[in-house]
C-alpha positions as CSV (number, residue, x, y, z in Angstrom):
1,X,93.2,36.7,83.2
2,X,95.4,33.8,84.1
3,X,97.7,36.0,86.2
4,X,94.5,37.5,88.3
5,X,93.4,33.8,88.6
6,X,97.0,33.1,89.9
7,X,97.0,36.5,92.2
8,X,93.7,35.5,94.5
9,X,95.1,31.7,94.4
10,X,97.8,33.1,96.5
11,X,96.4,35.7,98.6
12,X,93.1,33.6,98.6
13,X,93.5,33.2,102.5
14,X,94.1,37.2,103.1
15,X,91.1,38.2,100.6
16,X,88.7,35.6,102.6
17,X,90.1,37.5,105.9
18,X,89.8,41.2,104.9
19,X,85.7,40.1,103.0
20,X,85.3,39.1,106.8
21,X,86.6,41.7,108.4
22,X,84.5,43.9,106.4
23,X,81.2,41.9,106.9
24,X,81.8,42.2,110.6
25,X,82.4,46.0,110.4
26,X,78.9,46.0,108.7
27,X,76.8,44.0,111.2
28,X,78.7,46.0,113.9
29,X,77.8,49.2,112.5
30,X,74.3,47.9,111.2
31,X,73.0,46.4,115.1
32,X,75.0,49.2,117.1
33,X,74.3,53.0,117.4
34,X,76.8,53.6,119.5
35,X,79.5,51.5,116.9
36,X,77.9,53.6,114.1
37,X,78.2,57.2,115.7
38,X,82.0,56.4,116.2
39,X,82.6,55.1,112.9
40,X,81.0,58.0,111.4
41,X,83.1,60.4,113.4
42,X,86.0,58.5,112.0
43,X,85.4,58.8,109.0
44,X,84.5,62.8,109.1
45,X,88.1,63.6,110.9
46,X,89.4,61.9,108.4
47,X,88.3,63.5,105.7
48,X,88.1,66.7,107.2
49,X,92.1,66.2,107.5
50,X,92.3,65.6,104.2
51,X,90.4,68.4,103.4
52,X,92.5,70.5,105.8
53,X,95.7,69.4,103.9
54,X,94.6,70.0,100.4
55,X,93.4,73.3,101.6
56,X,96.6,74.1,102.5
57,X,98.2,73.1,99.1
58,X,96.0,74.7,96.8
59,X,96.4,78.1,99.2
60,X,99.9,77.7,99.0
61,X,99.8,77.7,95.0
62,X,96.9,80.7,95.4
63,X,99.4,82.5,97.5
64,X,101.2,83.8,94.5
65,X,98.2,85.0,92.5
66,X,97.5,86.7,95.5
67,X,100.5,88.3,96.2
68,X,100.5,89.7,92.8
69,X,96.8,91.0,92.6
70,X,98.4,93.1,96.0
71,X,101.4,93.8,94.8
72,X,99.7,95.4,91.7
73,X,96.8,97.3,93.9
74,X,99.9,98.9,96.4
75,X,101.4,100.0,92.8
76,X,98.0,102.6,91.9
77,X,98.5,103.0,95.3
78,X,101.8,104.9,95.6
79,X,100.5,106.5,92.2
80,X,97.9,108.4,94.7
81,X,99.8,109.7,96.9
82,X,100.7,113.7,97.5
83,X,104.1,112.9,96.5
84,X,103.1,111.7,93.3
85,X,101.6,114.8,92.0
86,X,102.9,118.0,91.1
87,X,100.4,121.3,92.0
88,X,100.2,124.4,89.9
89,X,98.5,127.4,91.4
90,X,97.5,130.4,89.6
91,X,96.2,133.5,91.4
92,X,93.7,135.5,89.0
93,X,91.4,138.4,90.3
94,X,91.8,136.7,94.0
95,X,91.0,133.4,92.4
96,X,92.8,130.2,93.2
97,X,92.9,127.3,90.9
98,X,94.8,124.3,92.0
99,X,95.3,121.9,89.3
100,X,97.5,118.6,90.4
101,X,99.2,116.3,87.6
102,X,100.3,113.1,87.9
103,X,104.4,113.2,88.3
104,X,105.2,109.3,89.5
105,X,103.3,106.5,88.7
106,X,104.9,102.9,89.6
107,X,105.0,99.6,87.7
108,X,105.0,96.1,90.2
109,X,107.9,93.9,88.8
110,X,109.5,90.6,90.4
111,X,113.4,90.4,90.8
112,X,114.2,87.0,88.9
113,X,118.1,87.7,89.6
114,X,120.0,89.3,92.8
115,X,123.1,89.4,94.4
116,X,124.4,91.0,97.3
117,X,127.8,90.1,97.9
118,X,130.0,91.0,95.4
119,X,131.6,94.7,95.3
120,X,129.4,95.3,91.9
121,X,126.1,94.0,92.3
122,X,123.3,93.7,89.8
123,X,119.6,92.5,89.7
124,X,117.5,91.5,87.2
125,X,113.5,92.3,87.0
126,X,111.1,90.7,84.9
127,X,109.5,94.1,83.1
128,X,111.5,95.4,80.1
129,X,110.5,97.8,77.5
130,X,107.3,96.2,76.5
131,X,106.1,96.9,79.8
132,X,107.3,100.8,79.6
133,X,110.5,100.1,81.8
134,X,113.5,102.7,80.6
135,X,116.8,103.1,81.4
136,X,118.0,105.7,84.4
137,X,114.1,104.9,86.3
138,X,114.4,104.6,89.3
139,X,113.6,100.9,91.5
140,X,112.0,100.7,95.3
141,X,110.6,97.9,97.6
142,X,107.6,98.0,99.8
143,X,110.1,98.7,102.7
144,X,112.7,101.3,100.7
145,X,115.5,102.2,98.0
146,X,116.5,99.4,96.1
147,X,118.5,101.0,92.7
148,X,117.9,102.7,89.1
149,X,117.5,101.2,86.3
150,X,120.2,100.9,83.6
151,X,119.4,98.4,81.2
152,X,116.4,97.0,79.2
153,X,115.3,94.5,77.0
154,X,111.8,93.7,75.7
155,X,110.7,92.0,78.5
156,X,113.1,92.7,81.1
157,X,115.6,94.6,82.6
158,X,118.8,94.9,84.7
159,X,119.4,97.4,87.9
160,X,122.0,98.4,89.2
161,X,121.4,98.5,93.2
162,X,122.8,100.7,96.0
163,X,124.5,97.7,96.6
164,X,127.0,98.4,94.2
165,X,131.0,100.7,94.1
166,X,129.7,103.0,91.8
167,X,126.0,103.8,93.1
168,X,125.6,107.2,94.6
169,X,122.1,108.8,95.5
170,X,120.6,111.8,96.3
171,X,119.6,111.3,100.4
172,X,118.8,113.6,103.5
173,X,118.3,113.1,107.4
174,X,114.0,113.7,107.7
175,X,114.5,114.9,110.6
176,X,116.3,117.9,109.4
177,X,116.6,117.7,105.8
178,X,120.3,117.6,105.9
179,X,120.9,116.8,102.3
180,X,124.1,114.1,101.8
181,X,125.0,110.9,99.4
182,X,124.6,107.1,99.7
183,X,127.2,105.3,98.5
184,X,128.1,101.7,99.5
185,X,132.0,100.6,99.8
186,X,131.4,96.8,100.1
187,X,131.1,94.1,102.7
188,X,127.6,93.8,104.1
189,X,125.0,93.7,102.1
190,X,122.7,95.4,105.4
191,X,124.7,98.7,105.7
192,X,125.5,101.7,103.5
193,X,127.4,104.7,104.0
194,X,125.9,108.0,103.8
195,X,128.3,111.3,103.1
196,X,128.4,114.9,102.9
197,X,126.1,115.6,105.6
198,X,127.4,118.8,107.7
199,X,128.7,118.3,111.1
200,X,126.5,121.1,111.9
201,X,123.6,119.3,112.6
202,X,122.9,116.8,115.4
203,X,122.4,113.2,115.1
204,X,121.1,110.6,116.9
205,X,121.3,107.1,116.5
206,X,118.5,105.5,114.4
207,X,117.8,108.6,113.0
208,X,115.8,107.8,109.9
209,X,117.6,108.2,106.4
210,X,115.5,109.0,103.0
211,X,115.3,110.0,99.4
212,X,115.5,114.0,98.9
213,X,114.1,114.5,95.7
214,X,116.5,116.7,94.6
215,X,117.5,114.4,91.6
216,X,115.3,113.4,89.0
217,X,114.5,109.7,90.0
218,X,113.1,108.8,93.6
219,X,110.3,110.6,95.0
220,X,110.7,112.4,97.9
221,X,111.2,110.9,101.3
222,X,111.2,107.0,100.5
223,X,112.9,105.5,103.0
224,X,116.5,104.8,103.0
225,X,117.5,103.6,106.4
226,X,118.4,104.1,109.8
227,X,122.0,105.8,111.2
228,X,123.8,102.9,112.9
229,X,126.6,104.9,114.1
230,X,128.9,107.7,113.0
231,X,132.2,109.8,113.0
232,X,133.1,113.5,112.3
233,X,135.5,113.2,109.7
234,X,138.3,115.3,110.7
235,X,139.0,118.7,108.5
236,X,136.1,117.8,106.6
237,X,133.8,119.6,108.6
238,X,131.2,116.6,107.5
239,X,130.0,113.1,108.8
240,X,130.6,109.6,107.7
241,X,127.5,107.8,108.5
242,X,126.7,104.0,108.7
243,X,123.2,103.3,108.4
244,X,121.2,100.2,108.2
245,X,119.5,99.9,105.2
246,X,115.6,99.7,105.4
247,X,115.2,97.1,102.2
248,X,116.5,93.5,103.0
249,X,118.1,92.9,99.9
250,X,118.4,88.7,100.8
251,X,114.8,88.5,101.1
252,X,113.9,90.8,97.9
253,X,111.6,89.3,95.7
254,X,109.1,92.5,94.8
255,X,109.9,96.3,93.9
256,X,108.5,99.0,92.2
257,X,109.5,100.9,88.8
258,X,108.9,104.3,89.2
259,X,108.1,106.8,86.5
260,X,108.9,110.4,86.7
261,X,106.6,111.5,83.5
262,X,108.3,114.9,84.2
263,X,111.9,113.4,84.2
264,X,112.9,114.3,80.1
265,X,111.6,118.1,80.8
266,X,113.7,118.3,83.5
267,X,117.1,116.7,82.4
268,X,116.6,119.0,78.9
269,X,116.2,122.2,81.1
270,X,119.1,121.4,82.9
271,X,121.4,120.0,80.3
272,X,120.5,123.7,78.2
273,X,121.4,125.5,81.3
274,X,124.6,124.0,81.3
275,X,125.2,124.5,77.8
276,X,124.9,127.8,77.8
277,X,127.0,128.4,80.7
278,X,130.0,127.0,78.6
């Protein structure tokens, strides 16, 4: 009490000022409409920039929920698309009955760890075997290829990117389903090599690059990227193409797990074929 006594002993001169001021502002505004309709406008821009700015804080925190609720909806999605399904068509009496079953279905997951630069890069997602996540599944962005899985935990998981020495995936040209590899040999994180593609067939730059399908991990015909340029590689009789890749693996931040629920049935058959050739 003593201190507040001391306080308006010593600003006792500025209170007396600002009660004044404040007085005046009241008769002002009391005795003059045109005073009052400027004072009220005042005061509504300034709270309607206040409201502006929290606005634009609290959208900025909703942004994520957001992107997450979309992320999840573009997820079920890619489930519905043709290229998720598998058709079986059996012809009885002149009867046809289609029956389609679900052969991908896609998990949304958010990269937590990436790099990019190294010769052997690795990312880390934050679904793991909780969340149905298994090793060898394949990994895509909303704009392409990003890797395959190859390690789990309960709750996360670790993927091993095209950006990486020892990656090597199943590709072809769309326009002419020229089947060939991606592989990566290093340097910038943008471009990728793609291999084995015959010299017999025509290319043009930008020429779009995607997934074939003929392994047992991406769907068919997710994109890839685009040829940059490209040499015949002499004797070979095949191209070595540079292409720029369509995912931005800098700005990755959201990707897709994809399950082939047909994936085991396939890799049995083929590993018993082999078998029995030996």
């Amino acid at each position: 009490m003593e201190k507040l006594a001391v306080f308006i002993k010593k600003y006792s001169h500025v209170l007396v000022f600002i009660l004044l001021e404040v007085v005046a502002v009241l008769f002002i505004v009391q005795n003059s409409f045109y005073q009052r309709s400027h004072l009220v406008r005042w005061g509504n821009a300034v709270a309607g920039g206040w409201n502006a700015a929290v606005s634009t804080v609290t959208g900025y925190f909703d942004l994520k929920a957001e992107n997450e609720y979309l992320a999840a909806e573009n997820a079920q999605l890619r489930a519905q698309l043709a290229s998720s399904y598998i058709s079986y068509s059996d012809s009885v009496f002149q009867v046809n009955d289609t029956v389609y079953r679900q052969r991908y279905s896609y998990t949304e997951a958010q990269v937590i760890k990436n790099s990019y630069n190294l010769p052997k890069n690795y990312m880390m997602i934050n679904k793991g075997a909780q969340q149905g996540v298994k090793v060898d599944m394949a990994v895509i962005s909303p704009q392409g290829i990003v890797g395959v899985v190859v390690n789990t935990t309960r709750n996360f998981a670790t993927i091993l990117p095209v950006l990486h020495t020892d990656s090597r995936n199943s590709v072809k040209l769309k326009r002419t389903n020229s089947a060939g590899s991606l592989i990566w040999e290093g340097g910038d994180y943008r471009y990728a090599t793609v291999v084995d593609i015959p010299t017999t067939h025509k290319l043009f730059k930008n020429d779009t690059i995607v997934t074939s399908g003929l392994a047992n991990d991406f769907p068919e015909g997710i994109a890839v990227g685009y040829i940059e340029d490209y040499e015949s590689m002499q004797g070979s009789g095949f191209y070595k193409i540079r292409i720029r890749l369509a995912t931005d693996f800098n700005k990755l931040n959201q990707v897709y797990i994809v399950d082939n629920h047909f994936k085991s049935e396939q890799d049995s058959l083929m590993k018993a074929t082999i078998n029995n050739e030996e």
